[in-house]
C-alpha positions in Angstrom: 164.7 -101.6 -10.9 162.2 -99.1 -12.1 159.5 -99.8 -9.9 161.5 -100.4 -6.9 160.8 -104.0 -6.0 162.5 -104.7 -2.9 163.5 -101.7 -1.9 162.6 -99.6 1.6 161.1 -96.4 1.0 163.5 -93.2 0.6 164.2 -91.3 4.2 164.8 -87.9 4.1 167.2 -88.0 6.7 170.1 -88.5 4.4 170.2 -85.4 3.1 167.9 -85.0 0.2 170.7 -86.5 -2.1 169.9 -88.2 -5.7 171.3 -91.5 -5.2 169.8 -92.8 -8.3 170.8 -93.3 -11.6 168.8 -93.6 -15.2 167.9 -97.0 -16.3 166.5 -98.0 -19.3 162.9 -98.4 -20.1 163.1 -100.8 -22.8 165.1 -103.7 -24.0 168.4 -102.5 -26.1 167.7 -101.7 -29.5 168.3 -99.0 -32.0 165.3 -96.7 -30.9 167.1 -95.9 -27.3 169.6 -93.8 -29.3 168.7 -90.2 -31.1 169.0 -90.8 -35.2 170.9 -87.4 -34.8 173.1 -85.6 -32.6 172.0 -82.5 -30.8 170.9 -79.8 -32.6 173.8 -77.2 -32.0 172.9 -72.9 -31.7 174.1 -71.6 -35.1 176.9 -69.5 -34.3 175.1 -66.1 -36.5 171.9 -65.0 -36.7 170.6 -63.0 -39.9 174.4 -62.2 -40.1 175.0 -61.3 -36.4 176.6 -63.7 -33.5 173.6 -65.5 -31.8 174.1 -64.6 -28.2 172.6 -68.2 -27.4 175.4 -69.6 -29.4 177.3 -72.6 -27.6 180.3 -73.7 -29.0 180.8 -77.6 -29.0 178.6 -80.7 -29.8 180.6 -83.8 -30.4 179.0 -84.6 -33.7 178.4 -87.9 -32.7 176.0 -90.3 -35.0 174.4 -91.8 -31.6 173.2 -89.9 -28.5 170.8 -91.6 -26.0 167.5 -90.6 -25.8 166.5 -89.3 -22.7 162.8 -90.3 -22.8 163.6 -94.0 -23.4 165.5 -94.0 -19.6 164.0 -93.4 -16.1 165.6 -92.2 -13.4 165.7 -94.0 -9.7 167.1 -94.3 -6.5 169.8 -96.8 -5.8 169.0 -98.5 -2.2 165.6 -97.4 -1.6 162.6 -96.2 -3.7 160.6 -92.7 -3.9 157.0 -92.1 -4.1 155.9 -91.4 -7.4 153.9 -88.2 -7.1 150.7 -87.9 -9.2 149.4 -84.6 -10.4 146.8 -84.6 -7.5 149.8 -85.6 -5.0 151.7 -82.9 -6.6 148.9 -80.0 -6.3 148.1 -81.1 -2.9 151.9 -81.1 -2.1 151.8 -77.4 -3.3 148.8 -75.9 -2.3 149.4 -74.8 1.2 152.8 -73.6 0.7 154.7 -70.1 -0.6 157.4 -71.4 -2.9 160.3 -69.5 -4.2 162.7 -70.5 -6.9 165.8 -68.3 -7.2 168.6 -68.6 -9.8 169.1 -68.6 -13.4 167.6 -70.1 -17.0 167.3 -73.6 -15.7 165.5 -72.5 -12.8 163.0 -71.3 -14.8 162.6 -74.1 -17.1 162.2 -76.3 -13.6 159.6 -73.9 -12.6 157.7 -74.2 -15.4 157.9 -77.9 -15.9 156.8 -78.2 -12.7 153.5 -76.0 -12.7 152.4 -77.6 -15.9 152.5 -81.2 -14.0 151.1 -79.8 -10.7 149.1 -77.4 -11.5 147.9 -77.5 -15.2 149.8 -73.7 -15.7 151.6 -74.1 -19.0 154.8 -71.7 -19.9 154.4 -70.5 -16.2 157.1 -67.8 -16.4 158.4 -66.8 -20.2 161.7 -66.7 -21.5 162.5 -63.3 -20.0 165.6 -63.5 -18.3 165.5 -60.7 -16.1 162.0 -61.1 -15.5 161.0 -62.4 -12.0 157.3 -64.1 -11.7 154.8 -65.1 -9.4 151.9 -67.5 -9.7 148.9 -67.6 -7.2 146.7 -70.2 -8.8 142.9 -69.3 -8.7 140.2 -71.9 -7.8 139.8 -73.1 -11.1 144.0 -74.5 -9.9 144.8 -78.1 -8.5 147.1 -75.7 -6.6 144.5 -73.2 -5.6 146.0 -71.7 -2.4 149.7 -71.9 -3.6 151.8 -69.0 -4.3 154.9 -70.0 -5.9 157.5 -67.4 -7.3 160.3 -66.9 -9.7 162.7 -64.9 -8.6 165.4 -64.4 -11.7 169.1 -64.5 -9.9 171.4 -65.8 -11.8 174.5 -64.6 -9.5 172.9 -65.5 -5.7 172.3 -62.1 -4.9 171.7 -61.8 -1.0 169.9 -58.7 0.2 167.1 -57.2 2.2 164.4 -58.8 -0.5 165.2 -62.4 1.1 162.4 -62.3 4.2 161.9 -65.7 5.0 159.0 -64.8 6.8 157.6 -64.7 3.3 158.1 -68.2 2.6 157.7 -71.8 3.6 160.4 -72.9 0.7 163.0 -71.7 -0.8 164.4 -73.6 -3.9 168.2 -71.7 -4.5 170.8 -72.0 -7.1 173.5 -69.7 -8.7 177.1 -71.9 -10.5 176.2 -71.4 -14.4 176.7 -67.5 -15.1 179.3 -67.7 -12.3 181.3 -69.2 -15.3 179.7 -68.0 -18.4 181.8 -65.4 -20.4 180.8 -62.1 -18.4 182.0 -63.5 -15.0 184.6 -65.6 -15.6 184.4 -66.7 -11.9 187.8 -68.8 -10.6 187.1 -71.9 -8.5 188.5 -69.5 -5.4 185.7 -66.5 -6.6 183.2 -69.0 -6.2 184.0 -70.5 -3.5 184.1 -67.5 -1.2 180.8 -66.3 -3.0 178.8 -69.3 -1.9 180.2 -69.6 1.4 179.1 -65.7 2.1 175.9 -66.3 0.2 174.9 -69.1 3.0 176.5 -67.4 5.6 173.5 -64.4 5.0 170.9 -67.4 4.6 171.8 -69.0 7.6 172.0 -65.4 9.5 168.3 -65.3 8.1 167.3 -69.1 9.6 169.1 -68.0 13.1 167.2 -65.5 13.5 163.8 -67.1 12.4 164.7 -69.9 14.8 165.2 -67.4 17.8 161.7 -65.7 17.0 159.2 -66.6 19.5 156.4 -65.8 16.8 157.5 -68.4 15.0 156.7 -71.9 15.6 159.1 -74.7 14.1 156.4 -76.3 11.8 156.3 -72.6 10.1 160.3 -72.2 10.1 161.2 -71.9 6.4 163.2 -74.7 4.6 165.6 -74.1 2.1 166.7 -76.3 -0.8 170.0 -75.9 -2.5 169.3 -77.4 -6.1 172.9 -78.3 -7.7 173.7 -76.6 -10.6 173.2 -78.1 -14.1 175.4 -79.9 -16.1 176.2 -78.1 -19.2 174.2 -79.1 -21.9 176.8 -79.8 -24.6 180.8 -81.1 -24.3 182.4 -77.9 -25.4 186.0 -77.7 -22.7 187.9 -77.7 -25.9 186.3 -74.8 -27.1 186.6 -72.8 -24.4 188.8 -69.8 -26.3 186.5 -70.3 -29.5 183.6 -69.3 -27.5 184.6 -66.8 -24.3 182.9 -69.1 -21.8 184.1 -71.0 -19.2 181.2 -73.0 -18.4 182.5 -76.6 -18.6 181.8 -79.6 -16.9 184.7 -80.6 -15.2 184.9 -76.3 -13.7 181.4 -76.6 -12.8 181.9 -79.7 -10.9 184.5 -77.6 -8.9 181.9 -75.6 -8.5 179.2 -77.8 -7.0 181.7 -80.2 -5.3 182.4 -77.0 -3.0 179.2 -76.1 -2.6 177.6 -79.2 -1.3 180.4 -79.4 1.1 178.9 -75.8 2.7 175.6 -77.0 2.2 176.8 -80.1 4.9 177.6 -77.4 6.9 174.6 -75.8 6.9 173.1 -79.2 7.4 175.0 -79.9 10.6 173.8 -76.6 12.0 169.9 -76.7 11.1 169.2 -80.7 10.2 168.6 -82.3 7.0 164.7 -81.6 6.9 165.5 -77.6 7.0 167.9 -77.4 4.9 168.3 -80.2 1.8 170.2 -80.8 -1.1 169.4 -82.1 -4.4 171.8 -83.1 -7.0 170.2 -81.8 -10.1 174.6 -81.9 -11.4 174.7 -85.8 -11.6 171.0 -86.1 -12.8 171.7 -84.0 -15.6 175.2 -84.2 -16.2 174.8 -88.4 -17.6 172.5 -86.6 -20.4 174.8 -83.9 -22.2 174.4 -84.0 -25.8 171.3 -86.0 -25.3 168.5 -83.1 -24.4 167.0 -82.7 -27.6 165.5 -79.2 -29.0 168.0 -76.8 -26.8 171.1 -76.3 -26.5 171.3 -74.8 -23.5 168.7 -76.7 -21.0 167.6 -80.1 -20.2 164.0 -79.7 -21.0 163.6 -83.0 -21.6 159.9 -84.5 -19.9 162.0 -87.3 -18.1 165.2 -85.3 -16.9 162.0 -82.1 -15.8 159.6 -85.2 -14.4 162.8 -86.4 -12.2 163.7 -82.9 -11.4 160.3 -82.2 -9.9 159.5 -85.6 -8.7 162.5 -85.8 -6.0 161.7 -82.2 -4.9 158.1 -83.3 -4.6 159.4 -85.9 -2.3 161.6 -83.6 -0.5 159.3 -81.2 -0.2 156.5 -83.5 1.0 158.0 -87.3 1.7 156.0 -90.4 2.2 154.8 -91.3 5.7 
């Protein structure tokens, strides 16, 4: 299963999705499971709330351990992308990633593997970042950008002429406790939010400077599960990001992003389903309680990007 025996290559004409699921590495024993659950955000810090607390955590004796599982397609099989494939992949393009904390984490996990750039953008969360590798990079060449927007802010900043990719997400904060988005709230957000995106691709496509090889693609990546089960705690903590509301949340949004599919094709604008990569590991993503940083959930991340972003031939 893992390496794909029998299996056709991947085509990226069906979308971009993650047909895949996570299969395990090893024979069943006891060392697939964590000895311990997740370690939870203590609720006070030196006597005052933690604002990373996350109310919930199941308390469970046995958790899977992400790095004994693999994640793969179903009916075909992706390329594994090497560092070198990965650097190469990147090199010639301008890359921006817009959205919130897990962006980032997803930004920097994928630097370190393509490009040898450890803890690319800090843990500043209103801090956006760019990285144009020197020679000394695999990615020399590259300029790939952090852009912190954690709401899906459209405005006169987004110039696509700027970029060859843009790598978009906005669902968690829509939810947290300061928003307190409803399903509707959301719903018309996103659908405005790609209506000013695809105003942006008409009018690249209808620029006679611009050849199609150099039109910018966009990649929706689908917002991440929540980290731990907490939709019983939802008045204990103020925060309405829960699994089942944030698969309202995503389940609408893909169906735009088919839209937007229909209109511009599935190699301009592609989907990846980061939501049921993630969402099989809550309460599994050891050492934070509020990402997947995980090296297999971040290698599988990146690894079906790098194969959207630069497929097989």
């Amino acid at each position: 299963l893992i390496m794909g025996v029998g299996k056709p290559a991947c085509l990226r004409g069906r979308g971009g999705e993650a047909h895949g699921r996570w299969v395990s590495q090893i024979a069943d024993r006891p060392d697939m499971f964590l000895s311990r659950p997740l370690v939870p955000c203590p609720i006070s810090t030196n006597g005052a709330r933690n604002p990373a607390y996350r109310a919930g955590g199941s308390g469970r004796s046995f958790l899977v351990d992400p790095d004994m599982y693999a994640w793969v397609a179903r009916d075909c099989t992706d390329e594994w992308k090497d560092p070198p494939m990965a650097a190469s992949c990147l090199k010639t393009k301008r890359v921006l990633f817009s959205g919130d904390s897990h962006m980032r984490v997803h930004y920097n996990s994928l630097l370190a593997f393509a490009c040898d750039i450890p803890d690319a953008a800090q843990k500043s969360f209103h801090t956006s970042q760019c990285h144009a590798p020197g020679f000394w990079s695999p990615c020399w060449g590259a300029t790939v950008c952090l852009e912190h927007n954690m709401l899906g802010w459209v405005d006169s900043v987004l110039d696509l002429s700027k970029w060859d990719v843009v790598v978009a997400n906005f669902g968690q904060h829509c939810a947290a406790g300061a928003e307190h988005w409803t399903l509707g709230e959301y719903s018309r957000y996103v659908e405005a939010y790609w209506g000013a995106v695809a105003a942006r691709l008409r009018s690249q496509d209808q620029d006679p400077a611009v050849s199609p090889d150099r039109r910018t693609r966009f990649v929706w990546e689908a917002t991440h599960a929540m980290v731990v089960a907490r939709d019983d705690l939802i008045g204990g903590s103020l925060d309405w990001r829960t699994n089942p509301r944030l698969t309202l949340f995503e389940q609408h949004a893909r169906r735009v992003v088919e839209k937007m599919q229909a209109e511009f094709g599935t190699d301009r604008v592609m989907y990846l389903d980061a939501f049921n990569l993630t969402r099989p590991m809550v309460e599994a993503a050891r050492g934070d309680c509020g990402h997947f940083k995980a090296d297999n959930i971040q290698m599988a991340l990146s690894q079906l990007l790098l194969n959207l972003l630069c497929p097989s031939t």
